[in-house]
C-alpha positions as a Markdown table, in Angstrom:
| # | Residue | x | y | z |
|---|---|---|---|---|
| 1 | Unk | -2.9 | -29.8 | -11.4 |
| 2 | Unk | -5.2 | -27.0 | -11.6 |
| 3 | Unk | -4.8 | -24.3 | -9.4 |
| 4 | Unk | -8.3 | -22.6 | -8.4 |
| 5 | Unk | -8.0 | -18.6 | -6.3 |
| 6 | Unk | -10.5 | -18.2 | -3.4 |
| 7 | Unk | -10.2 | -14.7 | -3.6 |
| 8 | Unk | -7.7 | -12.2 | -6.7 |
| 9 | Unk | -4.8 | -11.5 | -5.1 |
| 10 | Unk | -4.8 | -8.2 | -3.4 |
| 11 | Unk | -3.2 | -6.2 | -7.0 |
| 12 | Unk | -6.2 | -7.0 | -8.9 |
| 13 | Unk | -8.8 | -6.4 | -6.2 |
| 14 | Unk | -7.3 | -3.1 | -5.1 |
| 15 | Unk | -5.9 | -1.9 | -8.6 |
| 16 | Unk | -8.1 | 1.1 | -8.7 |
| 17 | Unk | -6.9 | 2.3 | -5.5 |
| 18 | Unk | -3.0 | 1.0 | -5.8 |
| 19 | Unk | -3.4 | 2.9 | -8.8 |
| 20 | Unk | -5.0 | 6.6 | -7.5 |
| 21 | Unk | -2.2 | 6.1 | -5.0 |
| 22 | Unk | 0.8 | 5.7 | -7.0 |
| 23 | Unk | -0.6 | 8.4 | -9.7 |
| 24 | Unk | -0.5 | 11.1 | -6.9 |
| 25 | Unk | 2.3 | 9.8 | -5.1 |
| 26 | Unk | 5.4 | 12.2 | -4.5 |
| 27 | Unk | 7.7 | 10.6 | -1.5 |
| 28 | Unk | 10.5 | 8.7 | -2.0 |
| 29 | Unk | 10.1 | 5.3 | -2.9 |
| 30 | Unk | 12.2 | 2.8 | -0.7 |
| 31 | Unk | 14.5 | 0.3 | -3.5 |
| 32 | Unk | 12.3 | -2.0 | -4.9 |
| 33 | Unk | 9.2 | -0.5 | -4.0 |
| 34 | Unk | 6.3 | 0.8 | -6.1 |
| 35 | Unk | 4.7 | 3.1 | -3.6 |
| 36 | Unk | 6.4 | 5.3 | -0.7 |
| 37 | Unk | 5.6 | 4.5 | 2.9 |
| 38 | Unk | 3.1 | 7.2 | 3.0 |
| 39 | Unk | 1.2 | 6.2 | 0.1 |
| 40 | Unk | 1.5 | 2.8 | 1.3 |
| 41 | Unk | 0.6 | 3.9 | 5.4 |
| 42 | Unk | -2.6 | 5.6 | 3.3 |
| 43 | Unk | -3.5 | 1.9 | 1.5 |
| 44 | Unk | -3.9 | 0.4 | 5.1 |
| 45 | Unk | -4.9 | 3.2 | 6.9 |
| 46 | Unk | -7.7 | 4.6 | 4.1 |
| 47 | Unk | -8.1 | 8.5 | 3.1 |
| 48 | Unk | -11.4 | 10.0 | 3.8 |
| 49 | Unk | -9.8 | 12.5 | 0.8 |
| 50 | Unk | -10.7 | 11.7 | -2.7 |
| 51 | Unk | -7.4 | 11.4 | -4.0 |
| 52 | Unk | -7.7 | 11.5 | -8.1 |
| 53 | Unk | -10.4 | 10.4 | -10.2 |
| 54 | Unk | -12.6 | 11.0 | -7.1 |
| 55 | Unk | -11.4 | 8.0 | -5.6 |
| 56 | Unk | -12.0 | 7.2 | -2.0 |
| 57 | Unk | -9.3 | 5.0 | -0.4 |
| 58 | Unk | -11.3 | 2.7 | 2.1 |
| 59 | Unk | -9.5 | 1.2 | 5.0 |
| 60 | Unk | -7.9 | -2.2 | 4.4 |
| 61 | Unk | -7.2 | -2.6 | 8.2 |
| 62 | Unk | -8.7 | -0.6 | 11.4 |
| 63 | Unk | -5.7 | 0.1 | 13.5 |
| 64 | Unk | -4.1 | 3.4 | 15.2 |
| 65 | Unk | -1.6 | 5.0 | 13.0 |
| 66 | Unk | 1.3 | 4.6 | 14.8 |
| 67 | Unk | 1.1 | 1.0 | 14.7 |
| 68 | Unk | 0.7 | 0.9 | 10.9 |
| 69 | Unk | 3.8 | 3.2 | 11.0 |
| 70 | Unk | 6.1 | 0.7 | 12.9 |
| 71 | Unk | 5.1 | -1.9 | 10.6 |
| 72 | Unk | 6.4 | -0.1 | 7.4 |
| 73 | Unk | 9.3 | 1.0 | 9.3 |
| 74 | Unk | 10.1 | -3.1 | 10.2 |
| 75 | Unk | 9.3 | -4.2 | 6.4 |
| 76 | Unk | 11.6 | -0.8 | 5.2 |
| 77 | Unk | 14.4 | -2.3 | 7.6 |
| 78 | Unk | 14.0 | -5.8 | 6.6 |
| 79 | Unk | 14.4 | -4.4 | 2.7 |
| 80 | Unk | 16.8 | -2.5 | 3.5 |
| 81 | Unk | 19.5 | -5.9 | 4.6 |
| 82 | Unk | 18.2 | -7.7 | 1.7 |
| 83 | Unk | 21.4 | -8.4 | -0.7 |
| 84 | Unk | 20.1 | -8.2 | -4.0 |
């Protein structure tokens, strides 16, 4: 059986961006993670600041900040009791 995608999964639509953002990103990177919460808070959140190459990171999801912020914290928690 064939499998056919609706729509790239989100690493190949957003690679430019997932890209810009982990080429300028500084914090510290949770284990097993590619990007720090910040970077990660900017993704979702979008930059209005051209952040390398001129790149503009467009919001993937309109929401207030701190909400965006508790949901990182809840995934970074969930990581964090994962036995690996």
């Amino acid at each position: 059986m064939e499998l056919a995608l609706i729509k790239s999964p989100v690493e190949v639509r957003y690679q430019g961006e997932l890209e810009a953002l982990k080429g300028t990103d500084t914090g510290r990177k949770p284990k097993n993670w590619q990007m720090s919460p910040r970077a990660v808070r900017t993704f979702i959140l979008g930059s209005p600041k051209a952040i390398v190459l001129r790149k503009e990171i467009l919001p993937e999801w309109y929401s207030y900040g701190a909400e965006v912020d508790e949901y990182v914290a809840g995934i970074m928690k969930r990581n964090s009791e994962i036995k690996t």
